[in-house]
C-alpha positions in Angstrom: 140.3 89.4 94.0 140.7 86.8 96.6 139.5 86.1 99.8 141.6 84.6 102.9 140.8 83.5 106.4 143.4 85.9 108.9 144.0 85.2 112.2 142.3 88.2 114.1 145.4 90.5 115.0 146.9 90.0 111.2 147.8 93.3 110.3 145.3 93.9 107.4 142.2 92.6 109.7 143.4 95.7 112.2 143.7 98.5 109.6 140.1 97.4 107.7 138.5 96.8 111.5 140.1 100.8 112.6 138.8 102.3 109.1 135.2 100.4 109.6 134.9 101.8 113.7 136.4 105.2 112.8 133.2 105.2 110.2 130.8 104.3 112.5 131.9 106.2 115.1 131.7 109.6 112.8 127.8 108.6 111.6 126.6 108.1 115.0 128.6 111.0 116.5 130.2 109.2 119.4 133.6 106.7 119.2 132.2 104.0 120.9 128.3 102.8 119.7 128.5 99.2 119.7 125.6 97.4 122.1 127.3 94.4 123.7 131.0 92.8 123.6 133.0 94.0 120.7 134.0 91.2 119.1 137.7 89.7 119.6 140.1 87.0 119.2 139.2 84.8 121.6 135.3 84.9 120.4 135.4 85.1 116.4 134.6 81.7 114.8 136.5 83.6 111.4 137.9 86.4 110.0 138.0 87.0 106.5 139.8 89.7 104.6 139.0 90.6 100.8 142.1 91.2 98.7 142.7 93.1 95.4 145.0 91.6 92.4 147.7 94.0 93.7 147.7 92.7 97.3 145.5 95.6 98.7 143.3 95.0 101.5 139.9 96.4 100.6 137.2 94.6 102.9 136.7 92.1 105.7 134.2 90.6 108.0 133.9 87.5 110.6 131.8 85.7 112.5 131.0 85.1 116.1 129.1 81.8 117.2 126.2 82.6 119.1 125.3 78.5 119.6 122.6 76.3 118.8 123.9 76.5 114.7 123.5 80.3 115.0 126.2 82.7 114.0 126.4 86.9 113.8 128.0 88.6 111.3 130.7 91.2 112.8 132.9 94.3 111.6 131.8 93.8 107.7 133.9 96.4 106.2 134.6 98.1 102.5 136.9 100.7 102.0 135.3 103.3 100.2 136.9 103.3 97.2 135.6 99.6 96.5 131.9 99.9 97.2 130.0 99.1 94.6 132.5 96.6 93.0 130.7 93.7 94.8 133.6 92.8 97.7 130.8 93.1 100.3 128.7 90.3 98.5 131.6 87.7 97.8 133.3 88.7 101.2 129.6 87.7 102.5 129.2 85.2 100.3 132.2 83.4 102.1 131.6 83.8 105.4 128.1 82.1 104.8 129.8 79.1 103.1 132.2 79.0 106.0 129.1 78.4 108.4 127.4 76.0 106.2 130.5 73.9 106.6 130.5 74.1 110.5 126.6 73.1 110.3 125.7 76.4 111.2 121.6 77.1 110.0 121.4 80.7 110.2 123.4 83.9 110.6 122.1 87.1 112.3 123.5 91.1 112.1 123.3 93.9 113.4 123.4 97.2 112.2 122.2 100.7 112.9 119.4 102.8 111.9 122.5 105.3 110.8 123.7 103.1 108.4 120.5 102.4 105.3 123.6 101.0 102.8 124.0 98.5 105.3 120.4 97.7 105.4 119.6 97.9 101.8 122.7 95.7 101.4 121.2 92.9 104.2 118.2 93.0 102.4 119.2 92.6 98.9 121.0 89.7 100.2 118.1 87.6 101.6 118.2 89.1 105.1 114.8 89.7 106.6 114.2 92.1 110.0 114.0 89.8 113.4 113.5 91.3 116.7 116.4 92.8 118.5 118.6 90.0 119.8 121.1 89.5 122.9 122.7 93.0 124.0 120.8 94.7 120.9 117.9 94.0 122.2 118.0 97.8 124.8 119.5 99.6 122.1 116.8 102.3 120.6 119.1 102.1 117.4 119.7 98.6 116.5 118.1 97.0 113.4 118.5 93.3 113.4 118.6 90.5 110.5 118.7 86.8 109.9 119.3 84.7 107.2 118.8 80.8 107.0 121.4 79.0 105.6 
């Protein structure tokens, strides 16, 4: 498996990003459930997409820059027929190097109360609950995490 920095439009990055909000979209029951900006282009810090042997796209996330050496982890996505085979932890696992070599000291999420794999997933990684942040903060469903670099 490898792991590559895509520019934000790069083909792969679209198809993982459509899969992940089509997901999302069916668990909370409506197509759009995202507090806040959805992340684009002109506001991701990185993109990273996760790569089989065979050149199959099976997972991505990126970050956005929030300031002050803070960064938020958006549109973390494995296809389904990966989970489990540990692309979520190395795809996360580079993203956090990526901030530590931009200085960044911590890195916040969001997810949803929908959506326990992603919290036990946060949590198994060293992410611990912080109050709701920014846009999350009037959202009855957000559940928000933090991880010092």
């Amino acid at each position: 498996m490898k792991i590559e920095q895509v520019m934000w439009d790069d083909t792969d990055a679209v198809a993982l990003r459509a899969r992940q909000r089509a997901e999302i979209a069916e668990r909370y029951g409506t197509p759009d459930s995202e507090p806040g900006v959805p992340p684009s282009q002109a506001d991701m810090a990185v993109f990273l997409v996760a790569y089989e042997d065979d050149g199959t796209a099976v997972g991505c996330g990126g970050l956005r820059a929030l300031g002050a050496g803070v960064g938020e982890i958006k549109r973390m996505y494995v296809a389904p027929a990966s989970r489990g085979s540990g692309v979520a932890s190395r795809v996360l696992l580079a993203l956090e190097e990526w901030a530590r070599d931009q200085g960044w000291s911590s890195l916040r999420l969001e997810t949803g109360d929908a959506q326990p794999d992603a919290v036990r997933f946060y949590t198994r990684s060293g992410y611990g609950p912080i109050p709701a942040f920014g846009a999350y903060a009037e959202s009855d469903n957000s559940l928000c995490f933090e991880r010092p670099l």
